[in-house]
N, C-alpha and C positions, 0 to 999 in steps of 0.2 A: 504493500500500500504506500509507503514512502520510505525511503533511506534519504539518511541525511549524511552530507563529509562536510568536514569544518576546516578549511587553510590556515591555523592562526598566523602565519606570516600576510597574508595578504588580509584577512581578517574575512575572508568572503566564506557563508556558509552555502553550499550546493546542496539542494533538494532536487529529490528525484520521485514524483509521485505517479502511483498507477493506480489504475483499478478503480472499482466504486466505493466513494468515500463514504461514511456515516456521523454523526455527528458525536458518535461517539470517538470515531475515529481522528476526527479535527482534533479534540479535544488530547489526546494520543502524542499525535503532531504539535500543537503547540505548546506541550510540557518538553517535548523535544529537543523544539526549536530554541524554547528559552534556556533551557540547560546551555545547549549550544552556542547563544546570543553571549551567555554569562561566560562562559568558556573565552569569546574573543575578548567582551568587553575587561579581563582580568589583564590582559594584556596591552592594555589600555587603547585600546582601539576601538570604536562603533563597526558593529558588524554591514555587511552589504548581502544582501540574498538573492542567491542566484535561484530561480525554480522550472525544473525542466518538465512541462505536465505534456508532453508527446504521447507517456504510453497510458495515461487518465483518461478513464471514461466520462461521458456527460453527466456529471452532477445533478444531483438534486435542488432544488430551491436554496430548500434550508441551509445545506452544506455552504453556497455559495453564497448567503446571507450572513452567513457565519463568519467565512473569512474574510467578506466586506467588512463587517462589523469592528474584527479583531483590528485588519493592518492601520485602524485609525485608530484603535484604542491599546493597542498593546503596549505595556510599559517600557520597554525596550526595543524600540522601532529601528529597523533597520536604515542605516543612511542611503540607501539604495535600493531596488529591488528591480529585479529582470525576469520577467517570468517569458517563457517561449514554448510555442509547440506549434505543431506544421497542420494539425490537424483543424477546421472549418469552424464546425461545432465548441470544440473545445475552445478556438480562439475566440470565439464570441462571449464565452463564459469568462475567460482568464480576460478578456477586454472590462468584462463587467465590474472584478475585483480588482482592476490594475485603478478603475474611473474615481476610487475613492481618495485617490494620493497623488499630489504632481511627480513623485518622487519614486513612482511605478509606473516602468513601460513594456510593453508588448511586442515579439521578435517572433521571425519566424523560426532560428536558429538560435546555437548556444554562442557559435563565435558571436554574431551581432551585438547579442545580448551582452556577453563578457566585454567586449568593445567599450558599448553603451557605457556600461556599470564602474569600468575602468578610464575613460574619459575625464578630461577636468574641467569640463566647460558645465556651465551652470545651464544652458541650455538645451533642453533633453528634448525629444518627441515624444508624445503620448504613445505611438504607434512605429514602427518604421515601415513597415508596409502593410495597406488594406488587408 
């Protein structure tokens, strides 16, 4: 359902999510995620997340309500976020959760994304391509 790898040299965590999520399962993931956040944050760096939802199936409402809800409210907000997958469906979903944050864009790929995320210009795209 999700692995997660943590760089703390570069401070970027990588998610890798598949399958059908549940909200129990969110909930899973984001105990995770924070372990992980706290993990980079110890080395004094704000974390960047990378999230690769290629091999995710179409989510549920809720699921995707959820994690709208969280990346605006989580205590330990990522300085970045690049979520990407090639698939239609999905990118309309991961579009939906990217809309809550300027500081969340949408790729078709991982290089674009890492690009994106690794960039110093304050100027981001919502999107890089339809």
């Amino acid at each position: 359902m999700h692995s997660i790898t943590t760089d703390l040299g570069s401070g970027i965590i990588e998610v890798e999510a598949s399958g059908f999520w549940t909200i129990a399962h969110v909930e899973d993931f984001l105990r995770d995620l924070e372990r992980e956040a706290r993990r980079v944050l110890a080395t004094g760096k704000r974390h960047m997340l990378l999230c690769n939802f290629s091999k995710s199936a179409i989510q549920p409402q809720e699921v995707i309500t959820m994690l709208q809800r969280v990346a605006v409210s989580m205590p330990l907000k990522s300085r970045r976020v690049a979520l990407y997958t090639e698939g239609k469906l999905a990118r309309l979903q991961v579009k939906r959760i990217a809309s809550v944050r300027d500081d969340m864009a949408v790729f078709d790929d991982r290089e674009t994304a890492l690009a994106w995320m690794l960039a110093d210009s304050s100027a981001h795209p919502r999107s890089m391509h339809p």
